[in-house]
C-alpha positions in Angstrom: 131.7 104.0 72.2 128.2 104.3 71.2 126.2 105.2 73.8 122.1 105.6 74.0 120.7 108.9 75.7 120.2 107.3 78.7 123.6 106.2 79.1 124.5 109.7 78.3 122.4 110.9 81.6 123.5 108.2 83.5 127.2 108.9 83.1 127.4 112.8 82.4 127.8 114.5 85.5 124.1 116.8 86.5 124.0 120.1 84.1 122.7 123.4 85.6 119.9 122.7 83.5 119.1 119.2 84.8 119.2 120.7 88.3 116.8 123.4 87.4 114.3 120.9 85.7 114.9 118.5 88.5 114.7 121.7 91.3 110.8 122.5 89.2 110.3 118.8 90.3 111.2 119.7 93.5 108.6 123.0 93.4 105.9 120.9 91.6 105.7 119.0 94.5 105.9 121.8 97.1 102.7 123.1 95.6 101.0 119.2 95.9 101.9 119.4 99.5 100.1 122.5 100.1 97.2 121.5 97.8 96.3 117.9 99.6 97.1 119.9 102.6 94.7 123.0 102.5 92.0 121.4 103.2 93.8 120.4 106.9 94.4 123.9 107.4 91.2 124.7 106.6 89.5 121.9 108.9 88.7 124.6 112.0 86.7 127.1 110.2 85.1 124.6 107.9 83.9 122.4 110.9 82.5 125.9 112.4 81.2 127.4 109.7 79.3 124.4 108.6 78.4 122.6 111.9 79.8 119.2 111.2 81.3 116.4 113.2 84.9 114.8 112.8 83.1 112.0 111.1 81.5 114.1 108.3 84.6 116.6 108.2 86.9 113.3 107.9 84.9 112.6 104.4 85.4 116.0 103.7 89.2 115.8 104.2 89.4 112.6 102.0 88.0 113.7 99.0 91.4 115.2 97.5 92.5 111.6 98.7 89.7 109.8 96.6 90.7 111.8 93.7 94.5 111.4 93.6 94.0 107.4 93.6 91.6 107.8 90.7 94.4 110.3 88.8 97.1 108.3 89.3 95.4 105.3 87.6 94.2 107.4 84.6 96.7 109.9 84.0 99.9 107.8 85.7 99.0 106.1 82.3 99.0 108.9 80.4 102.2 110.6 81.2 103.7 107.1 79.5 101.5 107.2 76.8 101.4 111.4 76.0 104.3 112.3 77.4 105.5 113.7 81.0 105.7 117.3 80.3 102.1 117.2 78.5 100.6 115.0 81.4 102.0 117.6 83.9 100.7 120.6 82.1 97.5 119.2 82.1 97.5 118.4 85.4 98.2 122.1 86.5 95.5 123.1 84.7 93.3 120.7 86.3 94.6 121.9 90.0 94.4 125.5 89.5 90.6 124.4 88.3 89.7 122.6 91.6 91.4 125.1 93.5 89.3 128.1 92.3 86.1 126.6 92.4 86.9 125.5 96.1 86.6 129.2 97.0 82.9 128.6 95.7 81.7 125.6 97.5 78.7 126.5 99.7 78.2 123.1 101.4 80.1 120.1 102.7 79.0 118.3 99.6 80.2 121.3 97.4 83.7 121.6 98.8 84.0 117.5 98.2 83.5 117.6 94.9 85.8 120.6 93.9 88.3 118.8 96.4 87.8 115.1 94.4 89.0 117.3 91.3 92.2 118.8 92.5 92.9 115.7 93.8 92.7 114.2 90.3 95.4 116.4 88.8 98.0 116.0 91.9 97.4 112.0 91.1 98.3 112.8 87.9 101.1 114.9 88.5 102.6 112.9 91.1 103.5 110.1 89.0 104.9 112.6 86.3 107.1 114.4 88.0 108.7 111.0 89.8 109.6 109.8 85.9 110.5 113.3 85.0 113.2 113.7 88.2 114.4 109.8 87.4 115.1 110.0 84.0 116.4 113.3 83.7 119.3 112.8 86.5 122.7 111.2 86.3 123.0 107.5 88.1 125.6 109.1 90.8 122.7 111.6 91.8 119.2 110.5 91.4 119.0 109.3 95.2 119.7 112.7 96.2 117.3 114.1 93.6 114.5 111.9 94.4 114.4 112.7 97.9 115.1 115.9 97.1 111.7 116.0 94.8 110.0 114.1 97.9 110.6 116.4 100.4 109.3 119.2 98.6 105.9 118.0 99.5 106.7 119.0 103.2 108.3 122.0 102.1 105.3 123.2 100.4 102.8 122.3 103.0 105.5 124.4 105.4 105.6 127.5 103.1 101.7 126.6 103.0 101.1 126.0 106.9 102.5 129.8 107.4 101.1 131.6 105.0 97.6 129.3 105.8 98.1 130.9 109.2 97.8 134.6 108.0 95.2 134.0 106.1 93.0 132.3 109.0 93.1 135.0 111.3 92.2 137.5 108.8 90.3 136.4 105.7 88.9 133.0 106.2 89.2 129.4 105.1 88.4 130.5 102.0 91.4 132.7 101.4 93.8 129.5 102.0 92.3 128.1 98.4 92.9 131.2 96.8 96.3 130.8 98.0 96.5 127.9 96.4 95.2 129.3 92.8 97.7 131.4 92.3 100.6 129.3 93.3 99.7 126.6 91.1 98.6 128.5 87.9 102.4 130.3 88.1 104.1 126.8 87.5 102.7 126.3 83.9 104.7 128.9 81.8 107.4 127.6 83.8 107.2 123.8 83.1 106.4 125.0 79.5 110.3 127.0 78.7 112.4 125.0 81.1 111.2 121.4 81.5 111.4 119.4 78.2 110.4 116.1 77.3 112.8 113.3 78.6 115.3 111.5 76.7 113.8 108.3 78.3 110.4 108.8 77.1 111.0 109.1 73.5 113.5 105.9 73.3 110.2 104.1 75.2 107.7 105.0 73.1 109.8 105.0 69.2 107.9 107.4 67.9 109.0 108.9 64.1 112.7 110.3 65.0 112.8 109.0 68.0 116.7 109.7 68.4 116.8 112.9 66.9 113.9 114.3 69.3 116.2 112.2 72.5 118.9 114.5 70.9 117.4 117.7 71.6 116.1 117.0 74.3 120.0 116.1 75.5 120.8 119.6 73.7 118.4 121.6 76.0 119.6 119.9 79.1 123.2 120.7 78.1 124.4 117.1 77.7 125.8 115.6 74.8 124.5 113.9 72.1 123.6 110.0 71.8 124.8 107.7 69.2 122.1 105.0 69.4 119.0 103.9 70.7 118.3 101.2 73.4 117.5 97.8 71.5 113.7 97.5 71.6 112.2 95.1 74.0 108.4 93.8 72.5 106.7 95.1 75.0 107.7 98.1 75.1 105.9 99.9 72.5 102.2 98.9 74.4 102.5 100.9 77.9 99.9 99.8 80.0 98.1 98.4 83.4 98.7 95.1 81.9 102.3 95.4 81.4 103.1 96.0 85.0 101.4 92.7 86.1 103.9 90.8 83.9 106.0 87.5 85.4 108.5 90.0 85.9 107.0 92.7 87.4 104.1 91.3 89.2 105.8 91.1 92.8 106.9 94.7 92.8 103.7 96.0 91.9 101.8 93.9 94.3 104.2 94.3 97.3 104.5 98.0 96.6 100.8 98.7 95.7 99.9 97.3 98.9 102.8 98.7 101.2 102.4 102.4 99.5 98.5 101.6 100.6 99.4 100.8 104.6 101.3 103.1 104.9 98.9 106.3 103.6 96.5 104.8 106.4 98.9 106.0 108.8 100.9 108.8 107.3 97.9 110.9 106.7 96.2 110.6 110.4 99.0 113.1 111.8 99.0 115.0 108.6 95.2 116.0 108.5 93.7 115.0 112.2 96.6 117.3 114.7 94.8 121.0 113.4 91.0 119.7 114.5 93.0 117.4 117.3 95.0 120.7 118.5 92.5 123.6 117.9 89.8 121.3 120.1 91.8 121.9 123.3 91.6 125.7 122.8 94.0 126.6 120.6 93.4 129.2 117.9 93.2 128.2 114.4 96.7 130.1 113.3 98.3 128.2 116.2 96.2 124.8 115.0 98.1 125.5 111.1 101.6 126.2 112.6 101.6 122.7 114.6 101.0 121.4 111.6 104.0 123.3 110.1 106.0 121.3 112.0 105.1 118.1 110.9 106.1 119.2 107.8 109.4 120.7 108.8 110.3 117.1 109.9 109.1 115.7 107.2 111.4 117.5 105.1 114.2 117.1 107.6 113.9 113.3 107.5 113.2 112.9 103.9 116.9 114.8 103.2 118.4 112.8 105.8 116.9 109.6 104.5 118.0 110.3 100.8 121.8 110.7 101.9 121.3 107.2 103.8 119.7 105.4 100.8 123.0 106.0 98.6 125.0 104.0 101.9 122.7 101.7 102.4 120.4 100.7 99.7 116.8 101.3 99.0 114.5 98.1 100.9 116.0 98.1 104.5 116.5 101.7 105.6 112.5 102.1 104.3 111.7 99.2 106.6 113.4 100.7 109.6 111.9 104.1 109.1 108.1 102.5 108.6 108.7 101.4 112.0 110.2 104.0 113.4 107.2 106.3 111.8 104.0 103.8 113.6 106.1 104.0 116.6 106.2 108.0 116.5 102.5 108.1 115.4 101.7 105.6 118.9 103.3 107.9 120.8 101.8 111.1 119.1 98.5 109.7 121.3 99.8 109.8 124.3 98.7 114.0 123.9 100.8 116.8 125.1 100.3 119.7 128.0 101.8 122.7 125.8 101.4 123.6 122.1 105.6 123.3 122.0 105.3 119.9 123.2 102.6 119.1 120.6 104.8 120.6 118.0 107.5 117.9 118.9 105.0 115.0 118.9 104.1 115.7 115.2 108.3 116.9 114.2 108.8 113.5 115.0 106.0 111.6 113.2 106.8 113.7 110.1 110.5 113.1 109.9 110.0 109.3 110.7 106.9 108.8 108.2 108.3 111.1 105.5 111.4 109.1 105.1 109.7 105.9 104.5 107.8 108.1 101.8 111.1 109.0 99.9 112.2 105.2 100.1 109.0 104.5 98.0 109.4 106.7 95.7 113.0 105.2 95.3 111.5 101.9 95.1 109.0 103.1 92.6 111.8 104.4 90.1 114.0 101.2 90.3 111.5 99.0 90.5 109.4 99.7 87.2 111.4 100.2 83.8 111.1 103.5 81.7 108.2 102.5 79.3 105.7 101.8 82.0 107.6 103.7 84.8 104.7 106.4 84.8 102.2 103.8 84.9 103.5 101.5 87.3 104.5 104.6 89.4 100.9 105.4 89.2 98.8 102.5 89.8 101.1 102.3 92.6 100.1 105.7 94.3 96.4 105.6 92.7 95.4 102.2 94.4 97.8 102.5 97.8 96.0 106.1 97.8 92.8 104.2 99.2 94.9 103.7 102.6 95.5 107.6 102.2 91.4 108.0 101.6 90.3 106.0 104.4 92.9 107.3 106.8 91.1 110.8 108.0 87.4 108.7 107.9 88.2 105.8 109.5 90.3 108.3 112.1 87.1 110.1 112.5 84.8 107.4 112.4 86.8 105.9 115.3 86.7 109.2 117.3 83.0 110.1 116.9 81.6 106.1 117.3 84.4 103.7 118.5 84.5 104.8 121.6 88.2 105.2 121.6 90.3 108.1 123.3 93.1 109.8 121.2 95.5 107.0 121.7 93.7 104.1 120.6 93.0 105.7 117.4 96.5 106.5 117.4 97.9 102.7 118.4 95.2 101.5 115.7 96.0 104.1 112.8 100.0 103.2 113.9 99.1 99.4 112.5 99.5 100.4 108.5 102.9 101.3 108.2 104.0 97.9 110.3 102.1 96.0 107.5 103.4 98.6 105.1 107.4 97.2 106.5 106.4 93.8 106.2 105.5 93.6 102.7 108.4 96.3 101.6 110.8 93.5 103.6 109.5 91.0 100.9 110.7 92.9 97.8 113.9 91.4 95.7 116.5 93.6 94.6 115.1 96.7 93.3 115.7 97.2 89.6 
């Protein structure tokens, strides 16, 4: 039987190779979740060194937020267009860039705009690497891999929370950027011997050879060698923004778009409000970070639960159930606690619940949008529901400095997205 590469992947059980391309994946996004993150650790010191309220410190904090919509759009696009492995390269270089100059900024406005920039390149790479970990796993294992690649964001931002904590005490907020240089710059001679260009991507796009450079690609994962390509669909050689707006596609990109969007509202309260929330009761900065850590460790403990579920139960209702579970754990996240250990549960909680209902849309993302616009409909996806993720710390900190609300009416109000976020997920069809 003739079979086309992607068959190949989908029915040759996962190659050492494959696993150490997806487990770079994996890495890549351990280094995003420190990167969006920093910023959170840094909150305490910026706030004092600078002499800002929550509500100007929230626009600082949403800057990386701003920028990750925007490079989502542009380079979501571009991974379809260019290719993955080029698009992620790029984007490293772009990251290690914003990081750096970070470790410059001299004002509030300084620090936003270096900030906006990182946040560009983690847009970028975030629709990448979801492609990239798709299209290079066998069907029996992408669930697994997928939420594997997910919760490497709280994996990173755990590793990052720790080490973040060091550097507080003894060198400054400063020194957590620096960090943040080094750790990204060492991924790009790593991406460039061991992650090649995916099978998927070159059958998509037809380019001169197409099946012989889908062959070697096969060849470096280990995996045998394809007979055929895919018959060509029309639109398939003109990736774009229109494309994913098509009859066919319209509903999951609205419904997902918008759900992806709710949901950042509330996900990303916890995630960069509990240091300032914590440290204001008395806490040191360190101990501020390492609450923080724990968030993250239940975020990663949730997201690997959540990815053994979805291969029981399917993709659309365990992501409803844990988008409510998540608002309900971010409600109750503002009813405060009396110890740092009981504020360290609170957030445990809202990251397991919230970071599972990340991994299912990130499963939704891959089997809802076909190969030749998966990057860009992966993309516009994360770039446009990133907005919810921008506003979250402002509005958060608009609402604590002139709403007139204590900590759990923000929290019942920032709660709200990902119950609008399980509505609209409930109205998906089949995914795929």
């Amino acid at each position: 039987m003739k079979r086309t590469p992607r068959e190949v992947i989908e029915q040759t059980p996962m190659r050492p190779r494959q696993w150490l391309a997806v487990g770079l994946m994996v890495a890549l996004n351990a280094i995003d979740g420190f990167d969006v993150l920093a910023s959170a650790f840094a909150a305490p010191g910026i706030a004092r060194e600078w002499h800002i309220g929550r509500d100007a410190l929230g626009v600082v904090l949403a800057m990386e937020l701003v920028g990750m919509g925007v490079g989502s759009v542009l380079l979501g696009g571009a991974a379809d267009r260019f290719g993955r492995r080029r698009t992620i390269l790029g984007c490293l270089l772009v990251m290690t860039a914003g990081m750096a100059l970070a470790t410059t900024a001299a004002s509030p406005a300084g620090l936003s705009f270096w900030r906006l920039l990182t946040g560009l390149g983690i847009g970028g790479m975030l629709a990448a690497i979801n492609a990239v970990t798709a299209e290079l796993s066998s069907l029996k294992a992408r669930s697994v891999a997928l939420a594997l690649m997910v919760i490497g964001y709280p994996v990173g931002a755990t590793i990052g929370g720790t080490v973040a904590g060091l550097l507080l005490d003894g060198a400054g907020w400063r020194a957590v950027f620096a960090f943040g240089v080094f750790a990204t710059a060492a991924f790009v001679p790593l991406i460039a011997l061991f992650v090649p260009e995916t099978p998927e991507y070159h059958c998509a796009r037809r380019t001169g050879n197409a099946l012989e450079r889908a062959n070697a690609s096969l060849r470096t994962l280990g995996l045998p060698q394809a007979a055929t390509l895919p018959p060509v669909v029309a639109e398939e050689q003109q990736p774009g923004l229109l494309t994913i707006f098509r009859p066919d596609l319209r509903r999951a990109t609205v419904l997902l778009t918008l759900g992806f969007l709710c949901h950042g509202l509330t996900f990303y309260y916890v995630l960069k409000w509990s240091p300032k929330i914590v440290a204001d009761l008395g806490y040191s900065q360190a101990q501020a970070a390492g609450v923080l850590v724990w968030a993250n460790i239940g975020g990663a403990m949730g997201g690997g639960m959540f990815g053994l579920a979805m291969r029981r139960f399917g993709l659309k209702w365990p992501t409803v159930a844990m988008l409510l579970a998540g608002s309900a754990a971010v409600a109750a996240f503002g009813l405060g606690r009396d110890s740092l250990a009981g504020w360290k549960i609170a957030v445990l909680l809202t990251g397991a619940t919230t970071n599972a209902a990340m991994v299912g849309f990130y499963a939704l993302f891959a089997a809802g949008f076909p190969a030749h616009v998966r990057a860009t409909g992966t993309g516009f996806a994360i770039g446009a529901g990133r907005i919810g993720a921008a506003v979250s710390p402002v509005l958060a900190g608009v609402l604590f400095a002139q709403g007139g609300l204590d900590l759990l009416g923000v929290s019942l109000a920032m709660a709200a997205g990902s119950v609008l976020a399980a509505a609209l997920v409930a109205g998906l069809r089949k995914p795929g």
